[in-house]
C-alpha positions as a Markdown table, in Angstrom:
| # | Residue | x | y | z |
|---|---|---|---|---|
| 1 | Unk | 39.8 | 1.3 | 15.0 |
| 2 | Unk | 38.4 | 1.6 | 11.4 |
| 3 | Unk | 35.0 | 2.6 | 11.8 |
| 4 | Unk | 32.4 | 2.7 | 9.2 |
| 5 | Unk | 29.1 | 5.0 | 9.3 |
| 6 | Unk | 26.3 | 4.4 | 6.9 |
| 7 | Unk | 22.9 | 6.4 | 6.4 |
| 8 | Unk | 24.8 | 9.4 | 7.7 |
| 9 | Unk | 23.1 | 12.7 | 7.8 |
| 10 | Unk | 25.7 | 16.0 | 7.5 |
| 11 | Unk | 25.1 | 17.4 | 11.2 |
| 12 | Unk | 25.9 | 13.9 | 12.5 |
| 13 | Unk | 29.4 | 13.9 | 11.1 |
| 14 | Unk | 30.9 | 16.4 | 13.9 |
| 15 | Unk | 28.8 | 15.0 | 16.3 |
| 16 | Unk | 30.3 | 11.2 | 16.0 |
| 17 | Unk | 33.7 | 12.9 | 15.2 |
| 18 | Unk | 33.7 | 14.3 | 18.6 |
| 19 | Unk | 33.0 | 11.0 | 20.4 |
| 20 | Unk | 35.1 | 8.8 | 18.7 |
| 21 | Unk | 38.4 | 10.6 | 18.9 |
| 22 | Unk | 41.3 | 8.3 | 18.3 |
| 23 | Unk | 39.6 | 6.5 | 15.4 |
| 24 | Unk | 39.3 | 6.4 | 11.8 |
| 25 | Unk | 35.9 | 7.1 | 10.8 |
| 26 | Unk | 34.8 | 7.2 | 7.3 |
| 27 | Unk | 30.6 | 8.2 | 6.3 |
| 28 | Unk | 28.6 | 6.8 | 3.6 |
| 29 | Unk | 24.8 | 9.1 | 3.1 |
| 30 | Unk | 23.9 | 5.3 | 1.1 |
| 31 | Unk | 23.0 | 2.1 | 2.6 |
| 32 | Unk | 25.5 | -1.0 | 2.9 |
| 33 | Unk | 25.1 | -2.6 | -0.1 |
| 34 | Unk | 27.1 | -5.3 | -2.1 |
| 35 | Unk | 27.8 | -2.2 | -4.4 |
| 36 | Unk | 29.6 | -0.4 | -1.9 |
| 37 | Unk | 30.8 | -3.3 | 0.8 |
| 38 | Unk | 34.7 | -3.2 | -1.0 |
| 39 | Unk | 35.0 | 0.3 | 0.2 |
| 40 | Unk | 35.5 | -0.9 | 3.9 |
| 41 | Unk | 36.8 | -4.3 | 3.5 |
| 42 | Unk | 39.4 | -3.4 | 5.8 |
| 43 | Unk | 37.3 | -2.0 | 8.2 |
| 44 | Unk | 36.8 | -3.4 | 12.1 |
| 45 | Unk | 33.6 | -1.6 | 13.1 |
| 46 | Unk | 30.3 | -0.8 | 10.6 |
| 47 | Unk | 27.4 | 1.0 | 11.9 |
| 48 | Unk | 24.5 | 1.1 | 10.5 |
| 49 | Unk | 20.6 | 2.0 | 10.8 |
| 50 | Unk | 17.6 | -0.3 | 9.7 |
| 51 | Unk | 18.1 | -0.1 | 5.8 |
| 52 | Unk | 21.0 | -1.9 | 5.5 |
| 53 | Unk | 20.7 | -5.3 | 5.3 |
| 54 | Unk | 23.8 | -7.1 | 7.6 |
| 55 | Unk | 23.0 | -10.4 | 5.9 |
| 56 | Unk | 25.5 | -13.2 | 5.5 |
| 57 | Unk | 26.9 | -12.1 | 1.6 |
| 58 | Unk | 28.1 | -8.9 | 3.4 |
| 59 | Unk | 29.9 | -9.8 | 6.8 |
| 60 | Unk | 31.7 | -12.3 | 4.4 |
| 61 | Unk | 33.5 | -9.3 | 2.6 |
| 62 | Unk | 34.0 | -7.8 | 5.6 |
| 63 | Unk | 37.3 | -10.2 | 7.0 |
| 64 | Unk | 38.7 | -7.8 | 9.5 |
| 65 | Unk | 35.3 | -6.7 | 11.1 |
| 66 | Unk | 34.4 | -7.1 | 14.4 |
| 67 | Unk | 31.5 | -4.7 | 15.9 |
| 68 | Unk | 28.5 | -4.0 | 14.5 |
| 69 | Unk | 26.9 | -1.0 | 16.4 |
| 70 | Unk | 23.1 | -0.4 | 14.7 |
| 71 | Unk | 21.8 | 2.9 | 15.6 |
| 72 | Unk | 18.3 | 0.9 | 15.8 |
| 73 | Unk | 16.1 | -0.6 | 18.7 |
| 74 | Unk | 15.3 | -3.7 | 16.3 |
| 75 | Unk | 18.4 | -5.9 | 14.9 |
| 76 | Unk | 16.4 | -8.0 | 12.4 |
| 77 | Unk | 18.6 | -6.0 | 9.7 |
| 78 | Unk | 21.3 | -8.1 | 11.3 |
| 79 | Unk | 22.2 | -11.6 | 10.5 |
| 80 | Unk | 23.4 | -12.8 | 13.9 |
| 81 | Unk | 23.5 | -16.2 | 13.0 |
| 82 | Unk | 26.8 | -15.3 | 11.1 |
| 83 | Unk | 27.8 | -13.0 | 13.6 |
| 84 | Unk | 28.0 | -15.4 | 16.5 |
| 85 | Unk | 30.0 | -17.8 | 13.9 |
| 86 | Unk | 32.5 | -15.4 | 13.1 |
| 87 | Unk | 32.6 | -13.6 | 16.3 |
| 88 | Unk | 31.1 | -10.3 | 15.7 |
| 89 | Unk | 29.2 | -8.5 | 18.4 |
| 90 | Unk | 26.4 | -6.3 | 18.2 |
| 91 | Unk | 25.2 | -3.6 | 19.7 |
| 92 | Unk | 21.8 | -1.8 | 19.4 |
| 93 | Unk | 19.8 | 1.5 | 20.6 |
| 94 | Unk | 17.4 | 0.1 | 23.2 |
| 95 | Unk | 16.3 | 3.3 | 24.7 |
| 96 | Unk | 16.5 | 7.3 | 23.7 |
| 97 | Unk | 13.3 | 9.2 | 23.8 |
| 98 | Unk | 11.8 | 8.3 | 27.0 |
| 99 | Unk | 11.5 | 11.6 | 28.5 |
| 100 | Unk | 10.8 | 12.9 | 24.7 |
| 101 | Unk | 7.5 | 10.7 | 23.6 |
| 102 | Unk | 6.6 | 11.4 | 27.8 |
| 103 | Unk | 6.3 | 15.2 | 27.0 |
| 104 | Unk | 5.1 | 15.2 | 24.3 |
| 105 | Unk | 1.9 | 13.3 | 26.1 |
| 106 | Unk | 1.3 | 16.2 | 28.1 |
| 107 | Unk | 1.4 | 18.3 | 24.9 |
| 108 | Unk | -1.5 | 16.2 | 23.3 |
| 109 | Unk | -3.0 | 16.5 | 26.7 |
| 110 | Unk | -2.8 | 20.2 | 27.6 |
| 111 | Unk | -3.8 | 21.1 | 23.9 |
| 112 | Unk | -7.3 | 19.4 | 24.6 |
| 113 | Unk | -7.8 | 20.2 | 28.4 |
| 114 | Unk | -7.1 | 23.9 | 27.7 |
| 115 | Unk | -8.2 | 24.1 | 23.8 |
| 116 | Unk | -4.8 | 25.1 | 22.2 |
| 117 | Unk | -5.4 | 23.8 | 19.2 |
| 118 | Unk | -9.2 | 25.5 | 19.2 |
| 119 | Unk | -7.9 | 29.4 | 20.3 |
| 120 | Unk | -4.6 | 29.1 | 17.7 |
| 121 | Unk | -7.7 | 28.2 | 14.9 |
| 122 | Unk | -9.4 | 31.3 | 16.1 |
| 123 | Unk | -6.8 | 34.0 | 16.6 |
| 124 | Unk | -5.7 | 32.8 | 12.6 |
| 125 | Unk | -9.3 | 33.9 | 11.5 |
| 126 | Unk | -8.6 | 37.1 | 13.7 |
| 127 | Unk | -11.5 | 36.1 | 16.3 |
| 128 | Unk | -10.2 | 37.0 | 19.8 |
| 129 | Unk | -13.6 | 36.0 | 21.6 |
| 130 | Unk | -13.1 | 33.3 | 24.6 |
| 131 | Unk | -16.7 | 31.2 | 23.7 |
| 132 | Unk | -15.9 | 27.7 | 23.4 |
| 133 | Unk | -12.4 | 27.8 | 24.9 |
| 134 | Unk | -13.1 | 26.6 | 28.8 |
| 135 | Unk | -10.5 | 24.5 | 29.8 |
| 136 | Unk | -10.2 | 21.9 | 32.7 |
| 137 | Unk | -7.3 | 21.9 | 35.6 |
| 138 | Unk | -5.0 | 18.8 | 35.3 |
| 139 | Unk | -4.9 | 18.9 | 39.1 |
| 140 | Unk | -6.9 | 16.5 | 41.1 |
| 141 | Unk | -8.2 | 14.1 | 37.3 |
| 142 | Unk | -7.1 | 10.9 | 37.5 |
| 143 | Unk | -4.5 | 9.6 | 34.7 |
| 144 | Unk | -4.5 | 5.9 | 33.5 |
| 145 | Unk | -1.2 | 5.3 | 32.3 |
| 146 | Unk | -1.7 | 1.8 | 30.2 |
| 147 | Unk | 1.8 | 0.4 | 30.0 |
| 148 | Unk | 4.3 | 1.5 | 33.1 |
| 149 | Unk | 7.5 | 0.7 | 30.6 |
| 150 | Unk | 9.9 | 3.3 | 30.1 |
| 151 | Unk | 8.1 | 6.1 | 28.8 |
| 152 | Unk | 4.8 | 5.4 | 31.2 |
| 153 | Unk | 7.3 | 6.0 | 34.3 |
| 154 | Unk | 8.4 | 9.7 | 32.6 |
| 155 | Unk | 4.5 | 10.2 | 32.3 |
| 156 | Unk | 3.5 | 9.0 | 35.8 |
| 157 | Unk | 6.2 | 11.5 | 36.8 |
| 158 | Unk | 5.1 | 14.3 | 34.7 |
| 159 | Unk | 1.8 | 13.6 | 36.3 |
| 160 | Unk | 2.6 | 13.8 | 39.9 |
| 161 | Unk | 4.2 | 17.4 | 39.0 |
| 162 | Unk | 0.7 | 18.0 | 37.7 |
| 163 | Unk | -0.7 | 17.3 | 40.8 |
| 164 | Unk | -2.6 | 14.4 | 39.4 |
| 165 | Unk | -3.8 | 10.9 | 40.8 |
| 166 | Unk | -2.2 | 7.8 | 38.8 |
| 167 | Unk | -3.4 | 3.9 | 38.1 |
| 168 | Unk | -1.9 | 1.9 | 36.0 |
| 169 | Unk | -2.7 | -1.0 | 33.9 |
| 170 | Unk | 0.8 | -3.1 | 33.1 |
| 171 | Unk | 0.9 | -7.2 | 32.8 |
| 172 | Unk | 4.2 | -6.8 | 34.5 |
| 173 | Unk | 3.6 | -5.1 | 37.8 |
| 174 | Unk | 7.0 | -3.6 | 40.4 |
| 175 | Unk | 5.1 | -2.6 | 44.0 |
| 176 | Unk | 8.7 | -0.8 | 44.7 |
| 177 | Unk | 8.3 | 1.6 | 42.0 |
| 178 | Unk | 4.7 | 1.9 | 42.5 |
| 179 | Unk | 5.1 | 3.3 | 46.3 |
| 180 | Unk | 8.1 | 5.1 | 45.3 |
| 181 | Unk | 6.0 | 6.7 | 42.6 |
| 182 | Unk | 2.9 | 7.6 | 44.1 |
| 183 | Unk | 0.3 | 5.2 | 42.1 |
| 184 | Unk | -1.7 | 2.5 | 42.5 |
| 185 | Unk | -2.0 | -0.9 | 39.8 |
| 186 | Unk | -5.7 | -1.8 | 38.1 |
| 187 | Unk | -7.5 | -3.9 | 35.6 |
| 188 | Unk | -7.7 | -2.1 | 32.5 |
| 189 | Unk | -11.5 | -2.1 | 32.9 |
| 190 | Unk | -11.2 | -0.4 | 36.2 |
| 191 | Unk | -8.7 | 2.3 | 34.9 |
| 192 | Unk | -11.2 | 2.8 | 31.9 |
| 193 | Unk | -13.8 | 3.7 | 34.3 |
| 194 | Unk | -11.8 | 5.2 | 36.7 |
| 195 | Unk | -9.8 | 7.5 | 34.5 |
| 196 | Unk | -10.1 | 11.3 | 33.5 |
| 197 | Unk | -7.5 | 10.7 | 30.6 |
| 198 | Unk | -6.4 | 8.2 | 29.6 |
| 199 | Unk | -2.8 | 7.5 | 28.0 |
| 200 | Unk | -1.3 | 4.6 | 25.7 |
| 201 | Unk | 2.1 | 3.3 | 26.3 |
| 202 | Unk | 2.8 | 0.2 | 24.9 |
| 203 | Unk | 4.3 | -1.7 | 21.6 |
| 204 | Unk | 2.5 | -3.4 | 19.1 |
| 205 | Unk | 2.5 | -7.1 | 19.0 |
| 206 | Unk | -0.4 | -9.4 | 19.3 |
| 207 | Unk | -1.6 | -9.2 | 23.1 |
| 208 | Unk | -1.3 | -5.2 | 22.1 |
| 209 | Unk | -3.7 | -5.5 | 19.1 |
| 210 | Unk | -6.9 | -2.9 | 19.2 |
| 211 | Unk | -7.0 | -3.6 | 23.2 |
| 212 | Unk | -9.1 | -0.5 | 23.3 |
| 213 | Unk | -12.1 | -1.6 | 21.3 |
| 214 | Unk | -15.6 | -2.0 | 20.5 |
| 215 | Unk | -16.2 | -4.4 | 23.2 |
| 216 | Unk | -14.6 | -2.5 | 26.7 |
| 217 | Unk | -15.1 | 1.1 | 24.8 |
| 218 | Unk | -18.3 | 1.6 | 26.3 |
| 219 | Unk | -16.4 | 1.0 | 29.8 |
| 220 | Unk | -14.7 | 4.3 | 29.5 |
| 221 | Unk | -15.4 | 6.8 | 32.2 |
| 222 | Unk | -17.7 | 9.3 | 29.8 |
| 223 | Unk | -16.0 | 12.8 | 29.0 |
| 224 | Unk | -12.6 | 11.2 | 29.5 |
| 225 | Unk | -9.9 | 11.7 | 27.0 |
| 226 | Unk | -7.6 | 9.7 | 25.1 |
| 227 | Unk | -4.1 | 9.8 | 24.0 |
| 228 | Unk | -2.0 | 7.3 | 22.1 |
| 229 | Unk | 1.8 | 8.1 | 21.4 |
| 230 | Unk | 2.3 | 4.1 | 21.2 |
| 231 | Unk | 1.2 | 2.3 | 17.7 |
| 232 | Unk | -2.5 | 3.3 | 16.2 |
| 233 | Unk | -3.1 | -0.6 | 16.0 |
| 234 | Unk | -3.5 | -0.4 | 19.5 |
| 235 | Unk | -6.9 | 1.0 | 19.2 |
| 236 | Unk | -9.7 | -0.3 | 17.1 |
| 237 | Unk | -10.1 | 2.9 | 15.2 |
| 238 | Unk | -14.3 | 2.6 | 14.4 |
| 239 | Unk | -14.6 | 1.7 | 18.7 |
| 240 | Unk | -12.6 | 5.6 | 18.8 |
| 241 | Unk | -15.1 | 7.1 | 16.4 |
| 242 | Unk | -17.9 | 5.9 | 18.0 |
| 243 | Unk | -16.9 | 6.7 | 21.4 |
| 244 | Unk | -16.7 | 10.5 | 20.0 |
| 245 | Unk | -19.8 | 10.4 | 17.7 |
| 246 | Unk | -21.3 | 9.1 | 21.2 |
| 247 | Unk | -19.6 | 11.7 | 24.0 |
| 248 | Unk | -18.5 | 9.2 | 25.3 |
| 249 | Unk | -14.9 | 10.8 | 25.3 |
| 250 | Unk | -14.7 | 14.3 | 25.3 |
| 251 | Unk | -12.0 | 14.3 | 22.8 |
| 252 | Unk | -8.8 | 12.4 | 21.6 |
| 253 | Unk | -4.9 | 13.3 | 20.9 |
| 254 | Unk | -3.0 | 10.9 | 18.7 |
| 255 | Unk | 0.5 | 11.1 | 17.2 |
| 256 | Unk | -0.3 | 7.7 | 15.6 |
| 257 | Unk | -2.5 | 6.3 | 13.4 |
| 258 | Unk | -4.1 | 2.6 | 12.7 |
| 259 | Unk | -2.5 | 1.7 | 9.1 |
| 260 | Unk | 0.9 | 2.8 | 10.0 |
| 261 | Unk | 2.2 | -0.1 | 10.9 |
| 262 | Unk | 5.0 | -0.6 | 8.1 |
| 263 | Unk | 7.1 | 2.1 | 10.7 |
| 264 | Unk | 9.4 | -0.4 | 12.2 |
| 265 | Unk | 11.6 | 2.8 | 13.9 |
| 266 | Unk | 10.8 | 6.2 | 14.5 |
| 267 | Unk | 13.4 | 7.3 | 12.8 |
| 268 | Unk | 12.5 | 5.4 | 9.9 |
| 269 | Unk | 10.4 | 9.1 | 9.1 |
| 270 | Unk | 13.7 | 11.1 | 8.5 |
| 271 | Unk | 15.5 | 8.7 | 6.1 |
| 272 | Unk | 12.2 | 7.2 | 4.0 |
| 273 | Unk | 10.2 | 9.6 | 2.5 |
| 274 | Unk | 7.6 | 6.9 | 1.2 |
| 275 | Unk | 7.0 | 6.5 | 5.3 |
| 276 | Unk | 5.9 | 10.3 | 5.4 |
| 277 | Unk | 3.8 | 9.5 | 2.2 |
| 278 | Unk | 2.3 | 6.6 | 4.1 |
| 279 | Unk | 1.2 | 9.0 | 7.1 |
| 280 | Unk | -0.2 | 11.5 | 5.1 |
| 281 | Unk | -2.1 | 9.3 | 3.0 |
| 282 | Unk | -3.5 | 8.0 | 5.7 |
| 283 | Unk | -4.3 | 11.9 | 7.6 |
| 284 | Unk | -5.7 | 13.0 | 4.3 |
| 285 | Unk | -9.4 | 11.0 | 4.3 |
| 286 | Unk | -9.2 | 10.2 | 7.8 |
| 287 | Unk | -12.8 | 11.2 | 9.7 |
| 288 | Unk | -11.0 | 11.2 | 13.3 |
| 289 | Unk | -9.2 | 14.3 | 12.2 |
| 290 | Unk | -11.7 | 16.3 | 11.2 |
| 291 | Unk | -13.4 | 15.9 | 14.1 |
| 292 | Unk | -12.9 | 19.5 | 16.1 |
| 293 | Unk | -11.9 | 17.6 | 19.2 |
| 294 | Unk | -9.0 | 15.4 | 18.1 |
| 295 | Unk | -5.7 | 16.6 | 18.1 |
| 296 | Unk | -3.1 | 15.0 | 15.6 |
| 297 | Unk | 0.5 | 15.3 | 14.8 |
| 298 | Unk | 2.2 | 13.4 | 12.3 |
| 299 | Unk | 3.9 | 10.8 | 14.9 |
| 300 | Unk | 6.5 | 13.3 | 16.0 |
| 301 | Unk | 6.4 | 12.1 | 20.0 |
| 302 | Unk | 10.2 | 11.1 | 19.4 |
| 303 | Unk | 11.2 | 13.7 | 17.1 |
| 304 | Unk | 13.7 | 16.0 | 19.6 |
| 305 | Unk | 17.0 | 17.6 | 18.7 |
| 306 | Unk | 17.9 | 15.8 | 21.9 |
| 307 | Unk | 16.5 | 12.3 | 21.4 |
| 308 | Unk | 18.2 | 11.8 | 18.1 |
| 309 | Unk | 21.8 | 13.2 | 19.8 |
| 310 | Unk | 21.4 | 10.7 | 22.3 |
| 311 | Unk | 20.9 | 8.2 | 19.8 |
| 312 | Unk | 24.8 | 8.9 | 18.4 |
| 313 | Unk | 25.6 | 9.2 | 21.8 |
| 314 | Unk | 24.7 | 5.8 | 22.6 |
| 315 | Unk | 26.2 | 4.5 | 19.2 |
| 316 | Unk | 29.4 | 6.3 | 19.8 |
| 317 | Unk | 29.4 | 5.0 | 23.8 |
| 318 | Unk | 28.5 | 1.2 | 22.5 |
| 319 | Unk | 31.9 | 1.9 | 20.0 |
| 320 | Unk | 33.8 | 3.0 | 23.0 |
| 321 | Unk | 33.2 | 0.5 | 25.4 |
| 322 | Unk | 33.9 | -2.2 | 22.5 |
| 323 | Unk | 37.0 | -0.8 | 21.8 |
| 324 | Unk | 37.7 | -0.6 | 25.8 |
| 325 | Unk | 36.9 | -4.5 | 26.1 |
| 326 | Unk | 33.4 | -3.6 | 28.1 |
| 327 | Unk | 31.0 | -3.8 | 25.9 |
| 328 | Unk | 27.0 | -2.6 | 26.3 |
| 329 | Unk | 24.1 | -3.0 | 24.9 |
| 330 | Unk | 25.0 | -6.6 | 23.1 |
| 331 | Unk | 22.4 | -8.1 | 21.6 |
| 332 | Unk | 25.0 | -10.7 | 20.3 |
C-alpha cells in the first residue's frame, strides 16, 4: 500500500521503514494541510498525529484512501462522520506508556521518601553532611492508588515489589484483579486517611475535577505524601498549599500542573514548543515549587525512548493488520 506519514521526526523514518516492509511510504515533518493534500492524492493509507486536522475538505482529495492510522489516543482531529460515509477506518493509540508514567511514580516517590532531590542540592554546593536527609522505608506504608486503570495496575504492582500494603479508590471496581493483586477497594475518604502516599491516576473530565480539595484535604492521613502523574486539574492547587503550609502532608511530587490543561497528548510537548512555553510559564511563579518538599518535573511521566517506540509500533501493527484484513484498534 501507499502510505503517508505526517509530523514525522528523522529517527522515526527507519523505525516505520522496518515495520512496514512491502509498502510505499512517503514522510512529511509538516502537518496535512490543504497546501500539501495533492502530494498524496493517490495515496491508500495517511497517518497522522493530533495537528492535522482530518476534516471533511481533506478526505475529499484523498479518492483512493482508505486507513487512517493516528498515532494519537484522542481522534477528535478526525472527521469520522465522513469516514464512515466513504468507508475509511481508523485506527488510534489507546495505550503506550503504562509501565512508563508507573515508574516514574516511584521516582517522584523515592525522591521524597529518601531526599534525592535534597542530598543532589547539597553535594552541588559541595556539602557532604547527612543532617536533614533521613529517609523512610517504602516497606510496610500503605499506598492509595486513586484510579486502578492501566497505569494504577503497573503501580499497585510496583508496590507489591516494594513490599507495600495497597487500597484503592476506582468507580469501576474488578474483585478478580483485586485478589489476584494483593489489595483491597475503599472510599476515597477512607484511602485519604488510611494512606502513607498517596498517588493520582486518573483523566481529566468533570467527575475528575480538583477531587482532592479544600473540602476532604483536611481528611488526609497527616505526614502522608502526594503524587500526581495524572492532570494538575485534578487537585485544587490552594487545598495542596495549604495542606503543606499546614504539615498536613509531609511533601508532594508532581509531573503536572493545574493550568496545563491545553495538553490534549503527551506527546503534544515534543512537536509544540508553545506547550513547553505553557509549562514553564506556569513553573516559573509557581509557590508549590519553591517549597523544599515538592518535587517537580516538567510532565515527563511518559517521556521514554521506549514509550514513544511503542507508539510507532502500534501505528505500524494497526497498518499491518489493515492491510492483512484484521484490523485493531478501530475507533471507526
Amino acid at each position: 500500500m501507499k502510505i503517508a506519514f505526517f509530523e514525522i521526526k528523522g529517527w522515526e523514518k527507519p523505525f516505520l521503514r522496518k515495520k512496514l516492509k512491502g509498502h510505499q511510504l512517503e514522510f512529511f515533518k509538516e502537518e496535512l494541510s490543504l497546501e500539501n493534500v495533492d502530494k498524496i492524492k493517490n495515496f491508500e493509507v495517511v497517518s497522522v498525529f493530533i495537528y492535522s486536522e482530518v476534516d471533511k475538505k481533506i478526505i475529499s482529495k484523498l479518492p483512493k484512501l482508505k486507513f487512517i492510522a493516528t498515532r494519537s489516543t484522542g481522534f477528535d482531529h478526525i472527521d469520522l462522520k465522513t469516514s464512515k460515509k466513504k468507508k475509511i477506518a481508523v485506527s488510534n493509540v489507546p495505550y503506550y506508556g503504562e509501565n512508563t508514567v508507573a515508574e516514574h511514580t516511584f521516582g517522584l516517590i523515592l525522591a521524597l521518601s529518601r531526599n534525592i532531590h535534597k542530598a543532589y542540592v547539597k553535594t552541588v554546593q559541595h556539602d557532604y553532611s547527612i543532617d536533614g536527609l533521613k529517609g523512610f522505608d517504602l516497606q510496610g506504608k500503605t499506598l492509595g492508588v486513586v484510579g486502578a486503570g492501566s497505569i494504577g495496575l503497573h503501580v499497585i504492582r510496583i508496590a507489591k515489589g516494594f513490599g507495600m500494603n495497597v487500597i484503592v479508590y476506582d468507580v469501576n471496581q474488578n474483585r478478580l484483579v483485586s485478589e489476584v493483586l494483593g489489595f483491597k477497594y475503599a472510599s476515597l475518604e477512607k484511602l485519604l486517611n488510611k494512606s502513607d502516599i498517596i498517588s493520582l491516576h486518573l483523566p481529566s473530565n468533570k467527575h475528575t475535577y480538583h477531587l482532592i480539595n479544600k473540602n476532604n484535604i483536611n481528611l488526609i492521613k497527616k505526614g502522608a505524601v502526594l503524587i500526581n502523574t495524572a492532570r494538575g486539574d485534578v487537585i485544587e492547587t490552594e487545598a495542596l498549599i495549604e495542606a503543606l503550609d499546614k504539615k498536613i502532608l509531609a511533601g508532594a511530587g508532581l509531573d503536572v500542573l493545574e493550568g496545563e490543561e491545553l495538553i490534549k497528548e503527551e506527546k503534544q510537548l515534543l512537536y509544540d514548543a508553545k506547550k513547553s512555553d505553557i509549562l514553564a510559564d506556569l513553573a516559573r511563579d509557581h509557590i508549590l515549587l519553591n517549597k523544599e518538599n515538592v518535587v517537580f518535573t516538567p510532565h515527563i511521566g511518559f517521556y521514554s525512548q521506549e514509550a514513544l517506540e511503542r507508539i510507532l509500533e502500534t501505528t505500524a501493527s494497526n497498518i499491518n493488520k489493515f492491510s492483512a484484513n484484521k484490523p485493531q484498534n478501530i475507533v471507526l
